[in-house]
C-alpha positions as CSV (number, residue, x, y, z in Angstrom):
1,X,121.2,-43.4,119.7
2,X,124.8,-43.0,118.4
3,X,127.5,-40.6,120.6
4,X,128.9,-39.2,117.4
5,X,127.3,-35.9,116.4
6,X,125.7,-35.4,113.5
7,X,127.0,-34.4,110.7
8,X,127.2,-30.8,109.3
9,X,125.0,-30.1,106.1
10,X,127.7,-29.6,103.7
11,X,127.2,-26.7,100.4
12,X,126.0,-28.0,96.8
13,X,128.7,-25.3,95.7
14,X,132.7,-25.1,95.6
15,X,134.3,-21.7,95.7
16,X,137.2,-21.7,93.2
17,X,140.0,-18.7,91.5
18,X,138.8,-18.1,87.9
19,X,141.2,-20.2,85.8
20,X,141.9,-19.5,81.9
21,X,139.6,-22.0,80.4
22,X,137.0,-20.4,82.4
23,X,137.0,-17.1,80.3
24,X,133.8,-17.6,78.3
25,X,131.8,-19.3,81.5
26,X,132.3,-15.9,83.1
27,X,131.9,-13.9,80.2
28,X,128.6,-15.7,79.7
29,X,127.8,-14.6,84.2
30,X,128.6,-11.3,83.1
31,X,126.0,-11.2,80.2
32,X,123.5,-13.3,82.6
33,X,124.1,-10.3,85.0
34,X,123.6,-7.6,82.3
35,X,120.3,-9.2,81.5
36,X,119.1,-8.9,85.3
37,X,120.5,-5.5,85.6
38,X,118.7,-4.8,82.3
39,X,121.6,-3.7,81.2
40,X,122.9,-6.4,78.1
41,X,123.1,-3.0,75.6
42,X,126.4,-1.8,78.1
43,X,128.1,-5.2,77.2
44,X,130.5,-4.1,75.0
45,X,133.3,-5.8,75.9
46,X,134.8,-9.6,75.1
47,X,135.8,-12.8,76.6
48,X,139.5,-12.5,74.6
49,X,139.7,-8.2,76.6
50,X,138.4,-10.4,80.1
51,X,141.1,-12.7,79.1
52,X,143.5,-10.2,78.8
53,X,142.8,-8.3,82.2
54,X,142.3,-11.4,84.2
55,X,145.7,-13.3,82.7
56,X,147.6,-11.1,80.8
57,X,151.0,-9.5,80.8
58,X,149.2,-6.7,83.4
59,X,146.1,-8.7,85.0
60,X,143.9,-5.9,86.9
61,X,141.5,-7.9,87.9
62,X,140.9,-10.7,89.7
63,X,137.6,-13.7,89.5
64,X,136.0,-16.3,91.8
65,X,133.8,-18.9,90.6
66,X,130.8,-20.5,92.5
67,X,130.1,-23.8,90.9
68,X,127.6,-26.7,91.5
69,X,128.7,-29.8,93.6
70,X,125.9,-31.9,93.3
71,X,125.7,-34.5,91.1
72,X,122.8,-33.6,88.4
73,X,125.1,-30.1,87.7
74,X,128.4,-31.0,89.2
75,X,130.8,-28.4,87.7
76,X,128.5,-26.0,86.1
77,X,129.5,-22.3,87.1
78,X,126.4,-21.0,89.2
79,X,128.2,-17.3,90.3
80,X,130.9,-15.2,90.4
81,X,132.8,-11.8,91.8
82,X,135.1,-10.2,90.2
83,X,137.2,-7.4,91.5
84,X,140.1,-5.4,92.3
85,X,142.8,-3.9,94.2
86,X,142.0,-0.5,95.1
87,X,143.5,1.9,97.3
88,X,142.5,4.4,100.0
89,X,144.3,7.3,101.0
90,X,142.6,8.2,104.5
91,X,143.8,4.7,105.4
92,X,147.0,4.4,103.7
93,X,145.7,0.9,103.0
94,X,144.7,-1.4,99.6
95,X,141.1,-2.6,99.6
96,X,139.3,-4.7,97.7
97,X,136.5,-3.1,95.5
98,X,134.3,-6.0,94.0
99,X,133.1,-4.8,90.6
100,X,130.0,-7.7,90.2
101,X,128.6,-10.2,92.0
102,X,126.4,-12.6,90.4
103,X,124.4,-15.8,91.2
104,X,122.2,-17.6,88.8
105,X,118.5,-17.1,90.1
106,X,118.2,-20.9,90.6
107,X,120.9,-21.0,93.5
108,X,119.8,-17.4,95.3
109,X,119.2,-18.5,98.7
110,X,121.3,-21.5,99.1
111,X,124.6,-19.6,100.6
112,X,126.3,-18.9,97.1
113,X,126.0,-15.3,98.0
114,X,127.2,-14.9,101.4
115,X,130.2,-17.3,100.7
116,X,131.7,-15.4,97.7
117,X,131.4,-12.0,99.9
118,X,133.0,-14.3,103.0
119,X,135.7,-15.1,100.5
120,X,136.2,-11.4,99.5
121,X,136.6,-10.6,103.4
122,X,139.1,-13.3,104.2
123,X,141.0,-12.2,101.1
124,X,140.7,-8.4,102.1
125,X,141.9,-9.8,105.8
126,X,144.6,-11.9,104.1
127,X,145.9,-9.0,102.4
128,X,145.7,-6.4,105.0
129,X,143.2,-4.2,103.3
130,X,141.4,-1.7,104.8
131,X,138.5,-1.7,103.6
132,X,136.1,-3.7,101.1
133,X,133.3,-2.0,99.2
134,X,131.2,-2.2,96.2
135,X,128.2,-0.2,94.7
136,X,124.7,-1.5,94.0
137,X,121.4,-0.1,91.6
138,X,119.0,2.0,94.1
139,X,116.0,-0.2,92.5
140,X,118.1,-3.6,93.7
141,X,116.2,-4.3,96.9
142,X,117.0,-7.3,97.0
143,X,120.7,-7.0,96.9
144,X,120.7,-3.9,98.9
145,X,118.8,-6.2,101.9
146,X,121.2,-8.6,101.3
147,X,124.3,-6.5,101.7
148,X,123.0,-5.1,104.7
149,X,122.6,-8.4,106.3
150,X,125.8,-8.9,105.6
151,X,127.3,-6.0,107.6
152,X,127.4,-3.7,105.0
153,X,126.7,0.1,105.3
154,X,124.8,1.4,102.3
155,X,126.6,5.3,102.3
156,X,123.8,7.9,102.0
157,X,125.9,10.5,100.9
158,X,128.1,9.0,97.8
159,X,127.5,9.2,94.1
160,X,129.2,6.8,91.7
161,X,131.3,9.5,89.3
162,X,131.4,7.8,85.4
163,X,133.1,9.5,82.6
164,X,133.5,6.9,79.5
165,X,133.5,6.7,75.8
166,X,134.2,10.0,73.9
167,X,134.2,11.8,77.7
168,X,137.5,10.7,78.6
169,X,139.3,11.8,75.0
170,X,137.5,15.0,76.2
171,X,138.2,15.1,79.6
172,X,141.9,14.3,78.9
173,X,142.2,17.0,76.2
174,X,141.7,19.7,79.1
175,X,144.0,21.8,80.1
């Protein structure tokens, strides 16, 4: 019997800032998240306009990659969040809004998860936000379970507002 203690289990994953050679990995986790969403017809976008915004002259948002540590898939991105600065004016306070959160289906349950929404939190405490929220589909239970057991409140009473395309020439032409 030895009178050390034993060791803590340590993560198969490394939680790192999205770096600019990492563009097209996370452009290719956005498109994996479009697909589980069954949403890949709204991706309209491209990894050079995700460069842009993440590392441009006016960067407005912000990633964190979740990659592999063990040795078979060592370095291989296996999630993401991505988010932004947001602002609320009960509080007087920024918070964080995370836009997506993704994990490949073949790492759910192994902690990827929870850490990138940990990360989020200390970030959010780090920065003095006030708050840190996101939205998720009605039909995700999965997620919506998940979030909960995380401490978040699912709020009953709030609708996402969207106007985009054509709607926002529109909007903006009112008077």
């Amino acid at each position: 019997m030895s009178d050390s203690a034993p060791s803590a289990i340590q993560p198969s994953f490394a939680l790192r800032p999205a770096q600019p050679q990492d563009v097209p990995t996370l452009f290719g986790l956005i498109q994996a998240l479009a697909e589980y969403e069954r949403l890949t017809e709204q991706v309209t976008g491209s990894p050079t306009l995700l460069h842009e915004h993440l590392f441009g002259d006016r960067p407005c948002i912000e990633a964190v990659l979740a990659e592999s540590t063990q040795a078979e898939s060592a370095g291989q991105a296996i999630g993401f969040a991505l988010f932004f600065t947001n602002y609320s004016t009960f509080l007087t306070k920024p918070g964080l809004y995370l836009e997506d959160l993704f994990v490949k289906p073949e790492y759910r349950s192994q902690g990827v998860g929870k850490a990138l929404l940990a990360h989020l939190a200390q970030l959010a405490i780090a920065r003095d936000c006030g708050r840190l929220e996101w939205s998720v589909l009605d039909w995700n239970e999965p997620a919506i379970g998940f979030y909960q057991r995380m401490g978040a409140t699912i709020l009953p009473d709030w609708r996402v507002c969207r106007v985009t395309g054509a709607a926002i020439a529109t909007l903006a032409a009112q008077h």
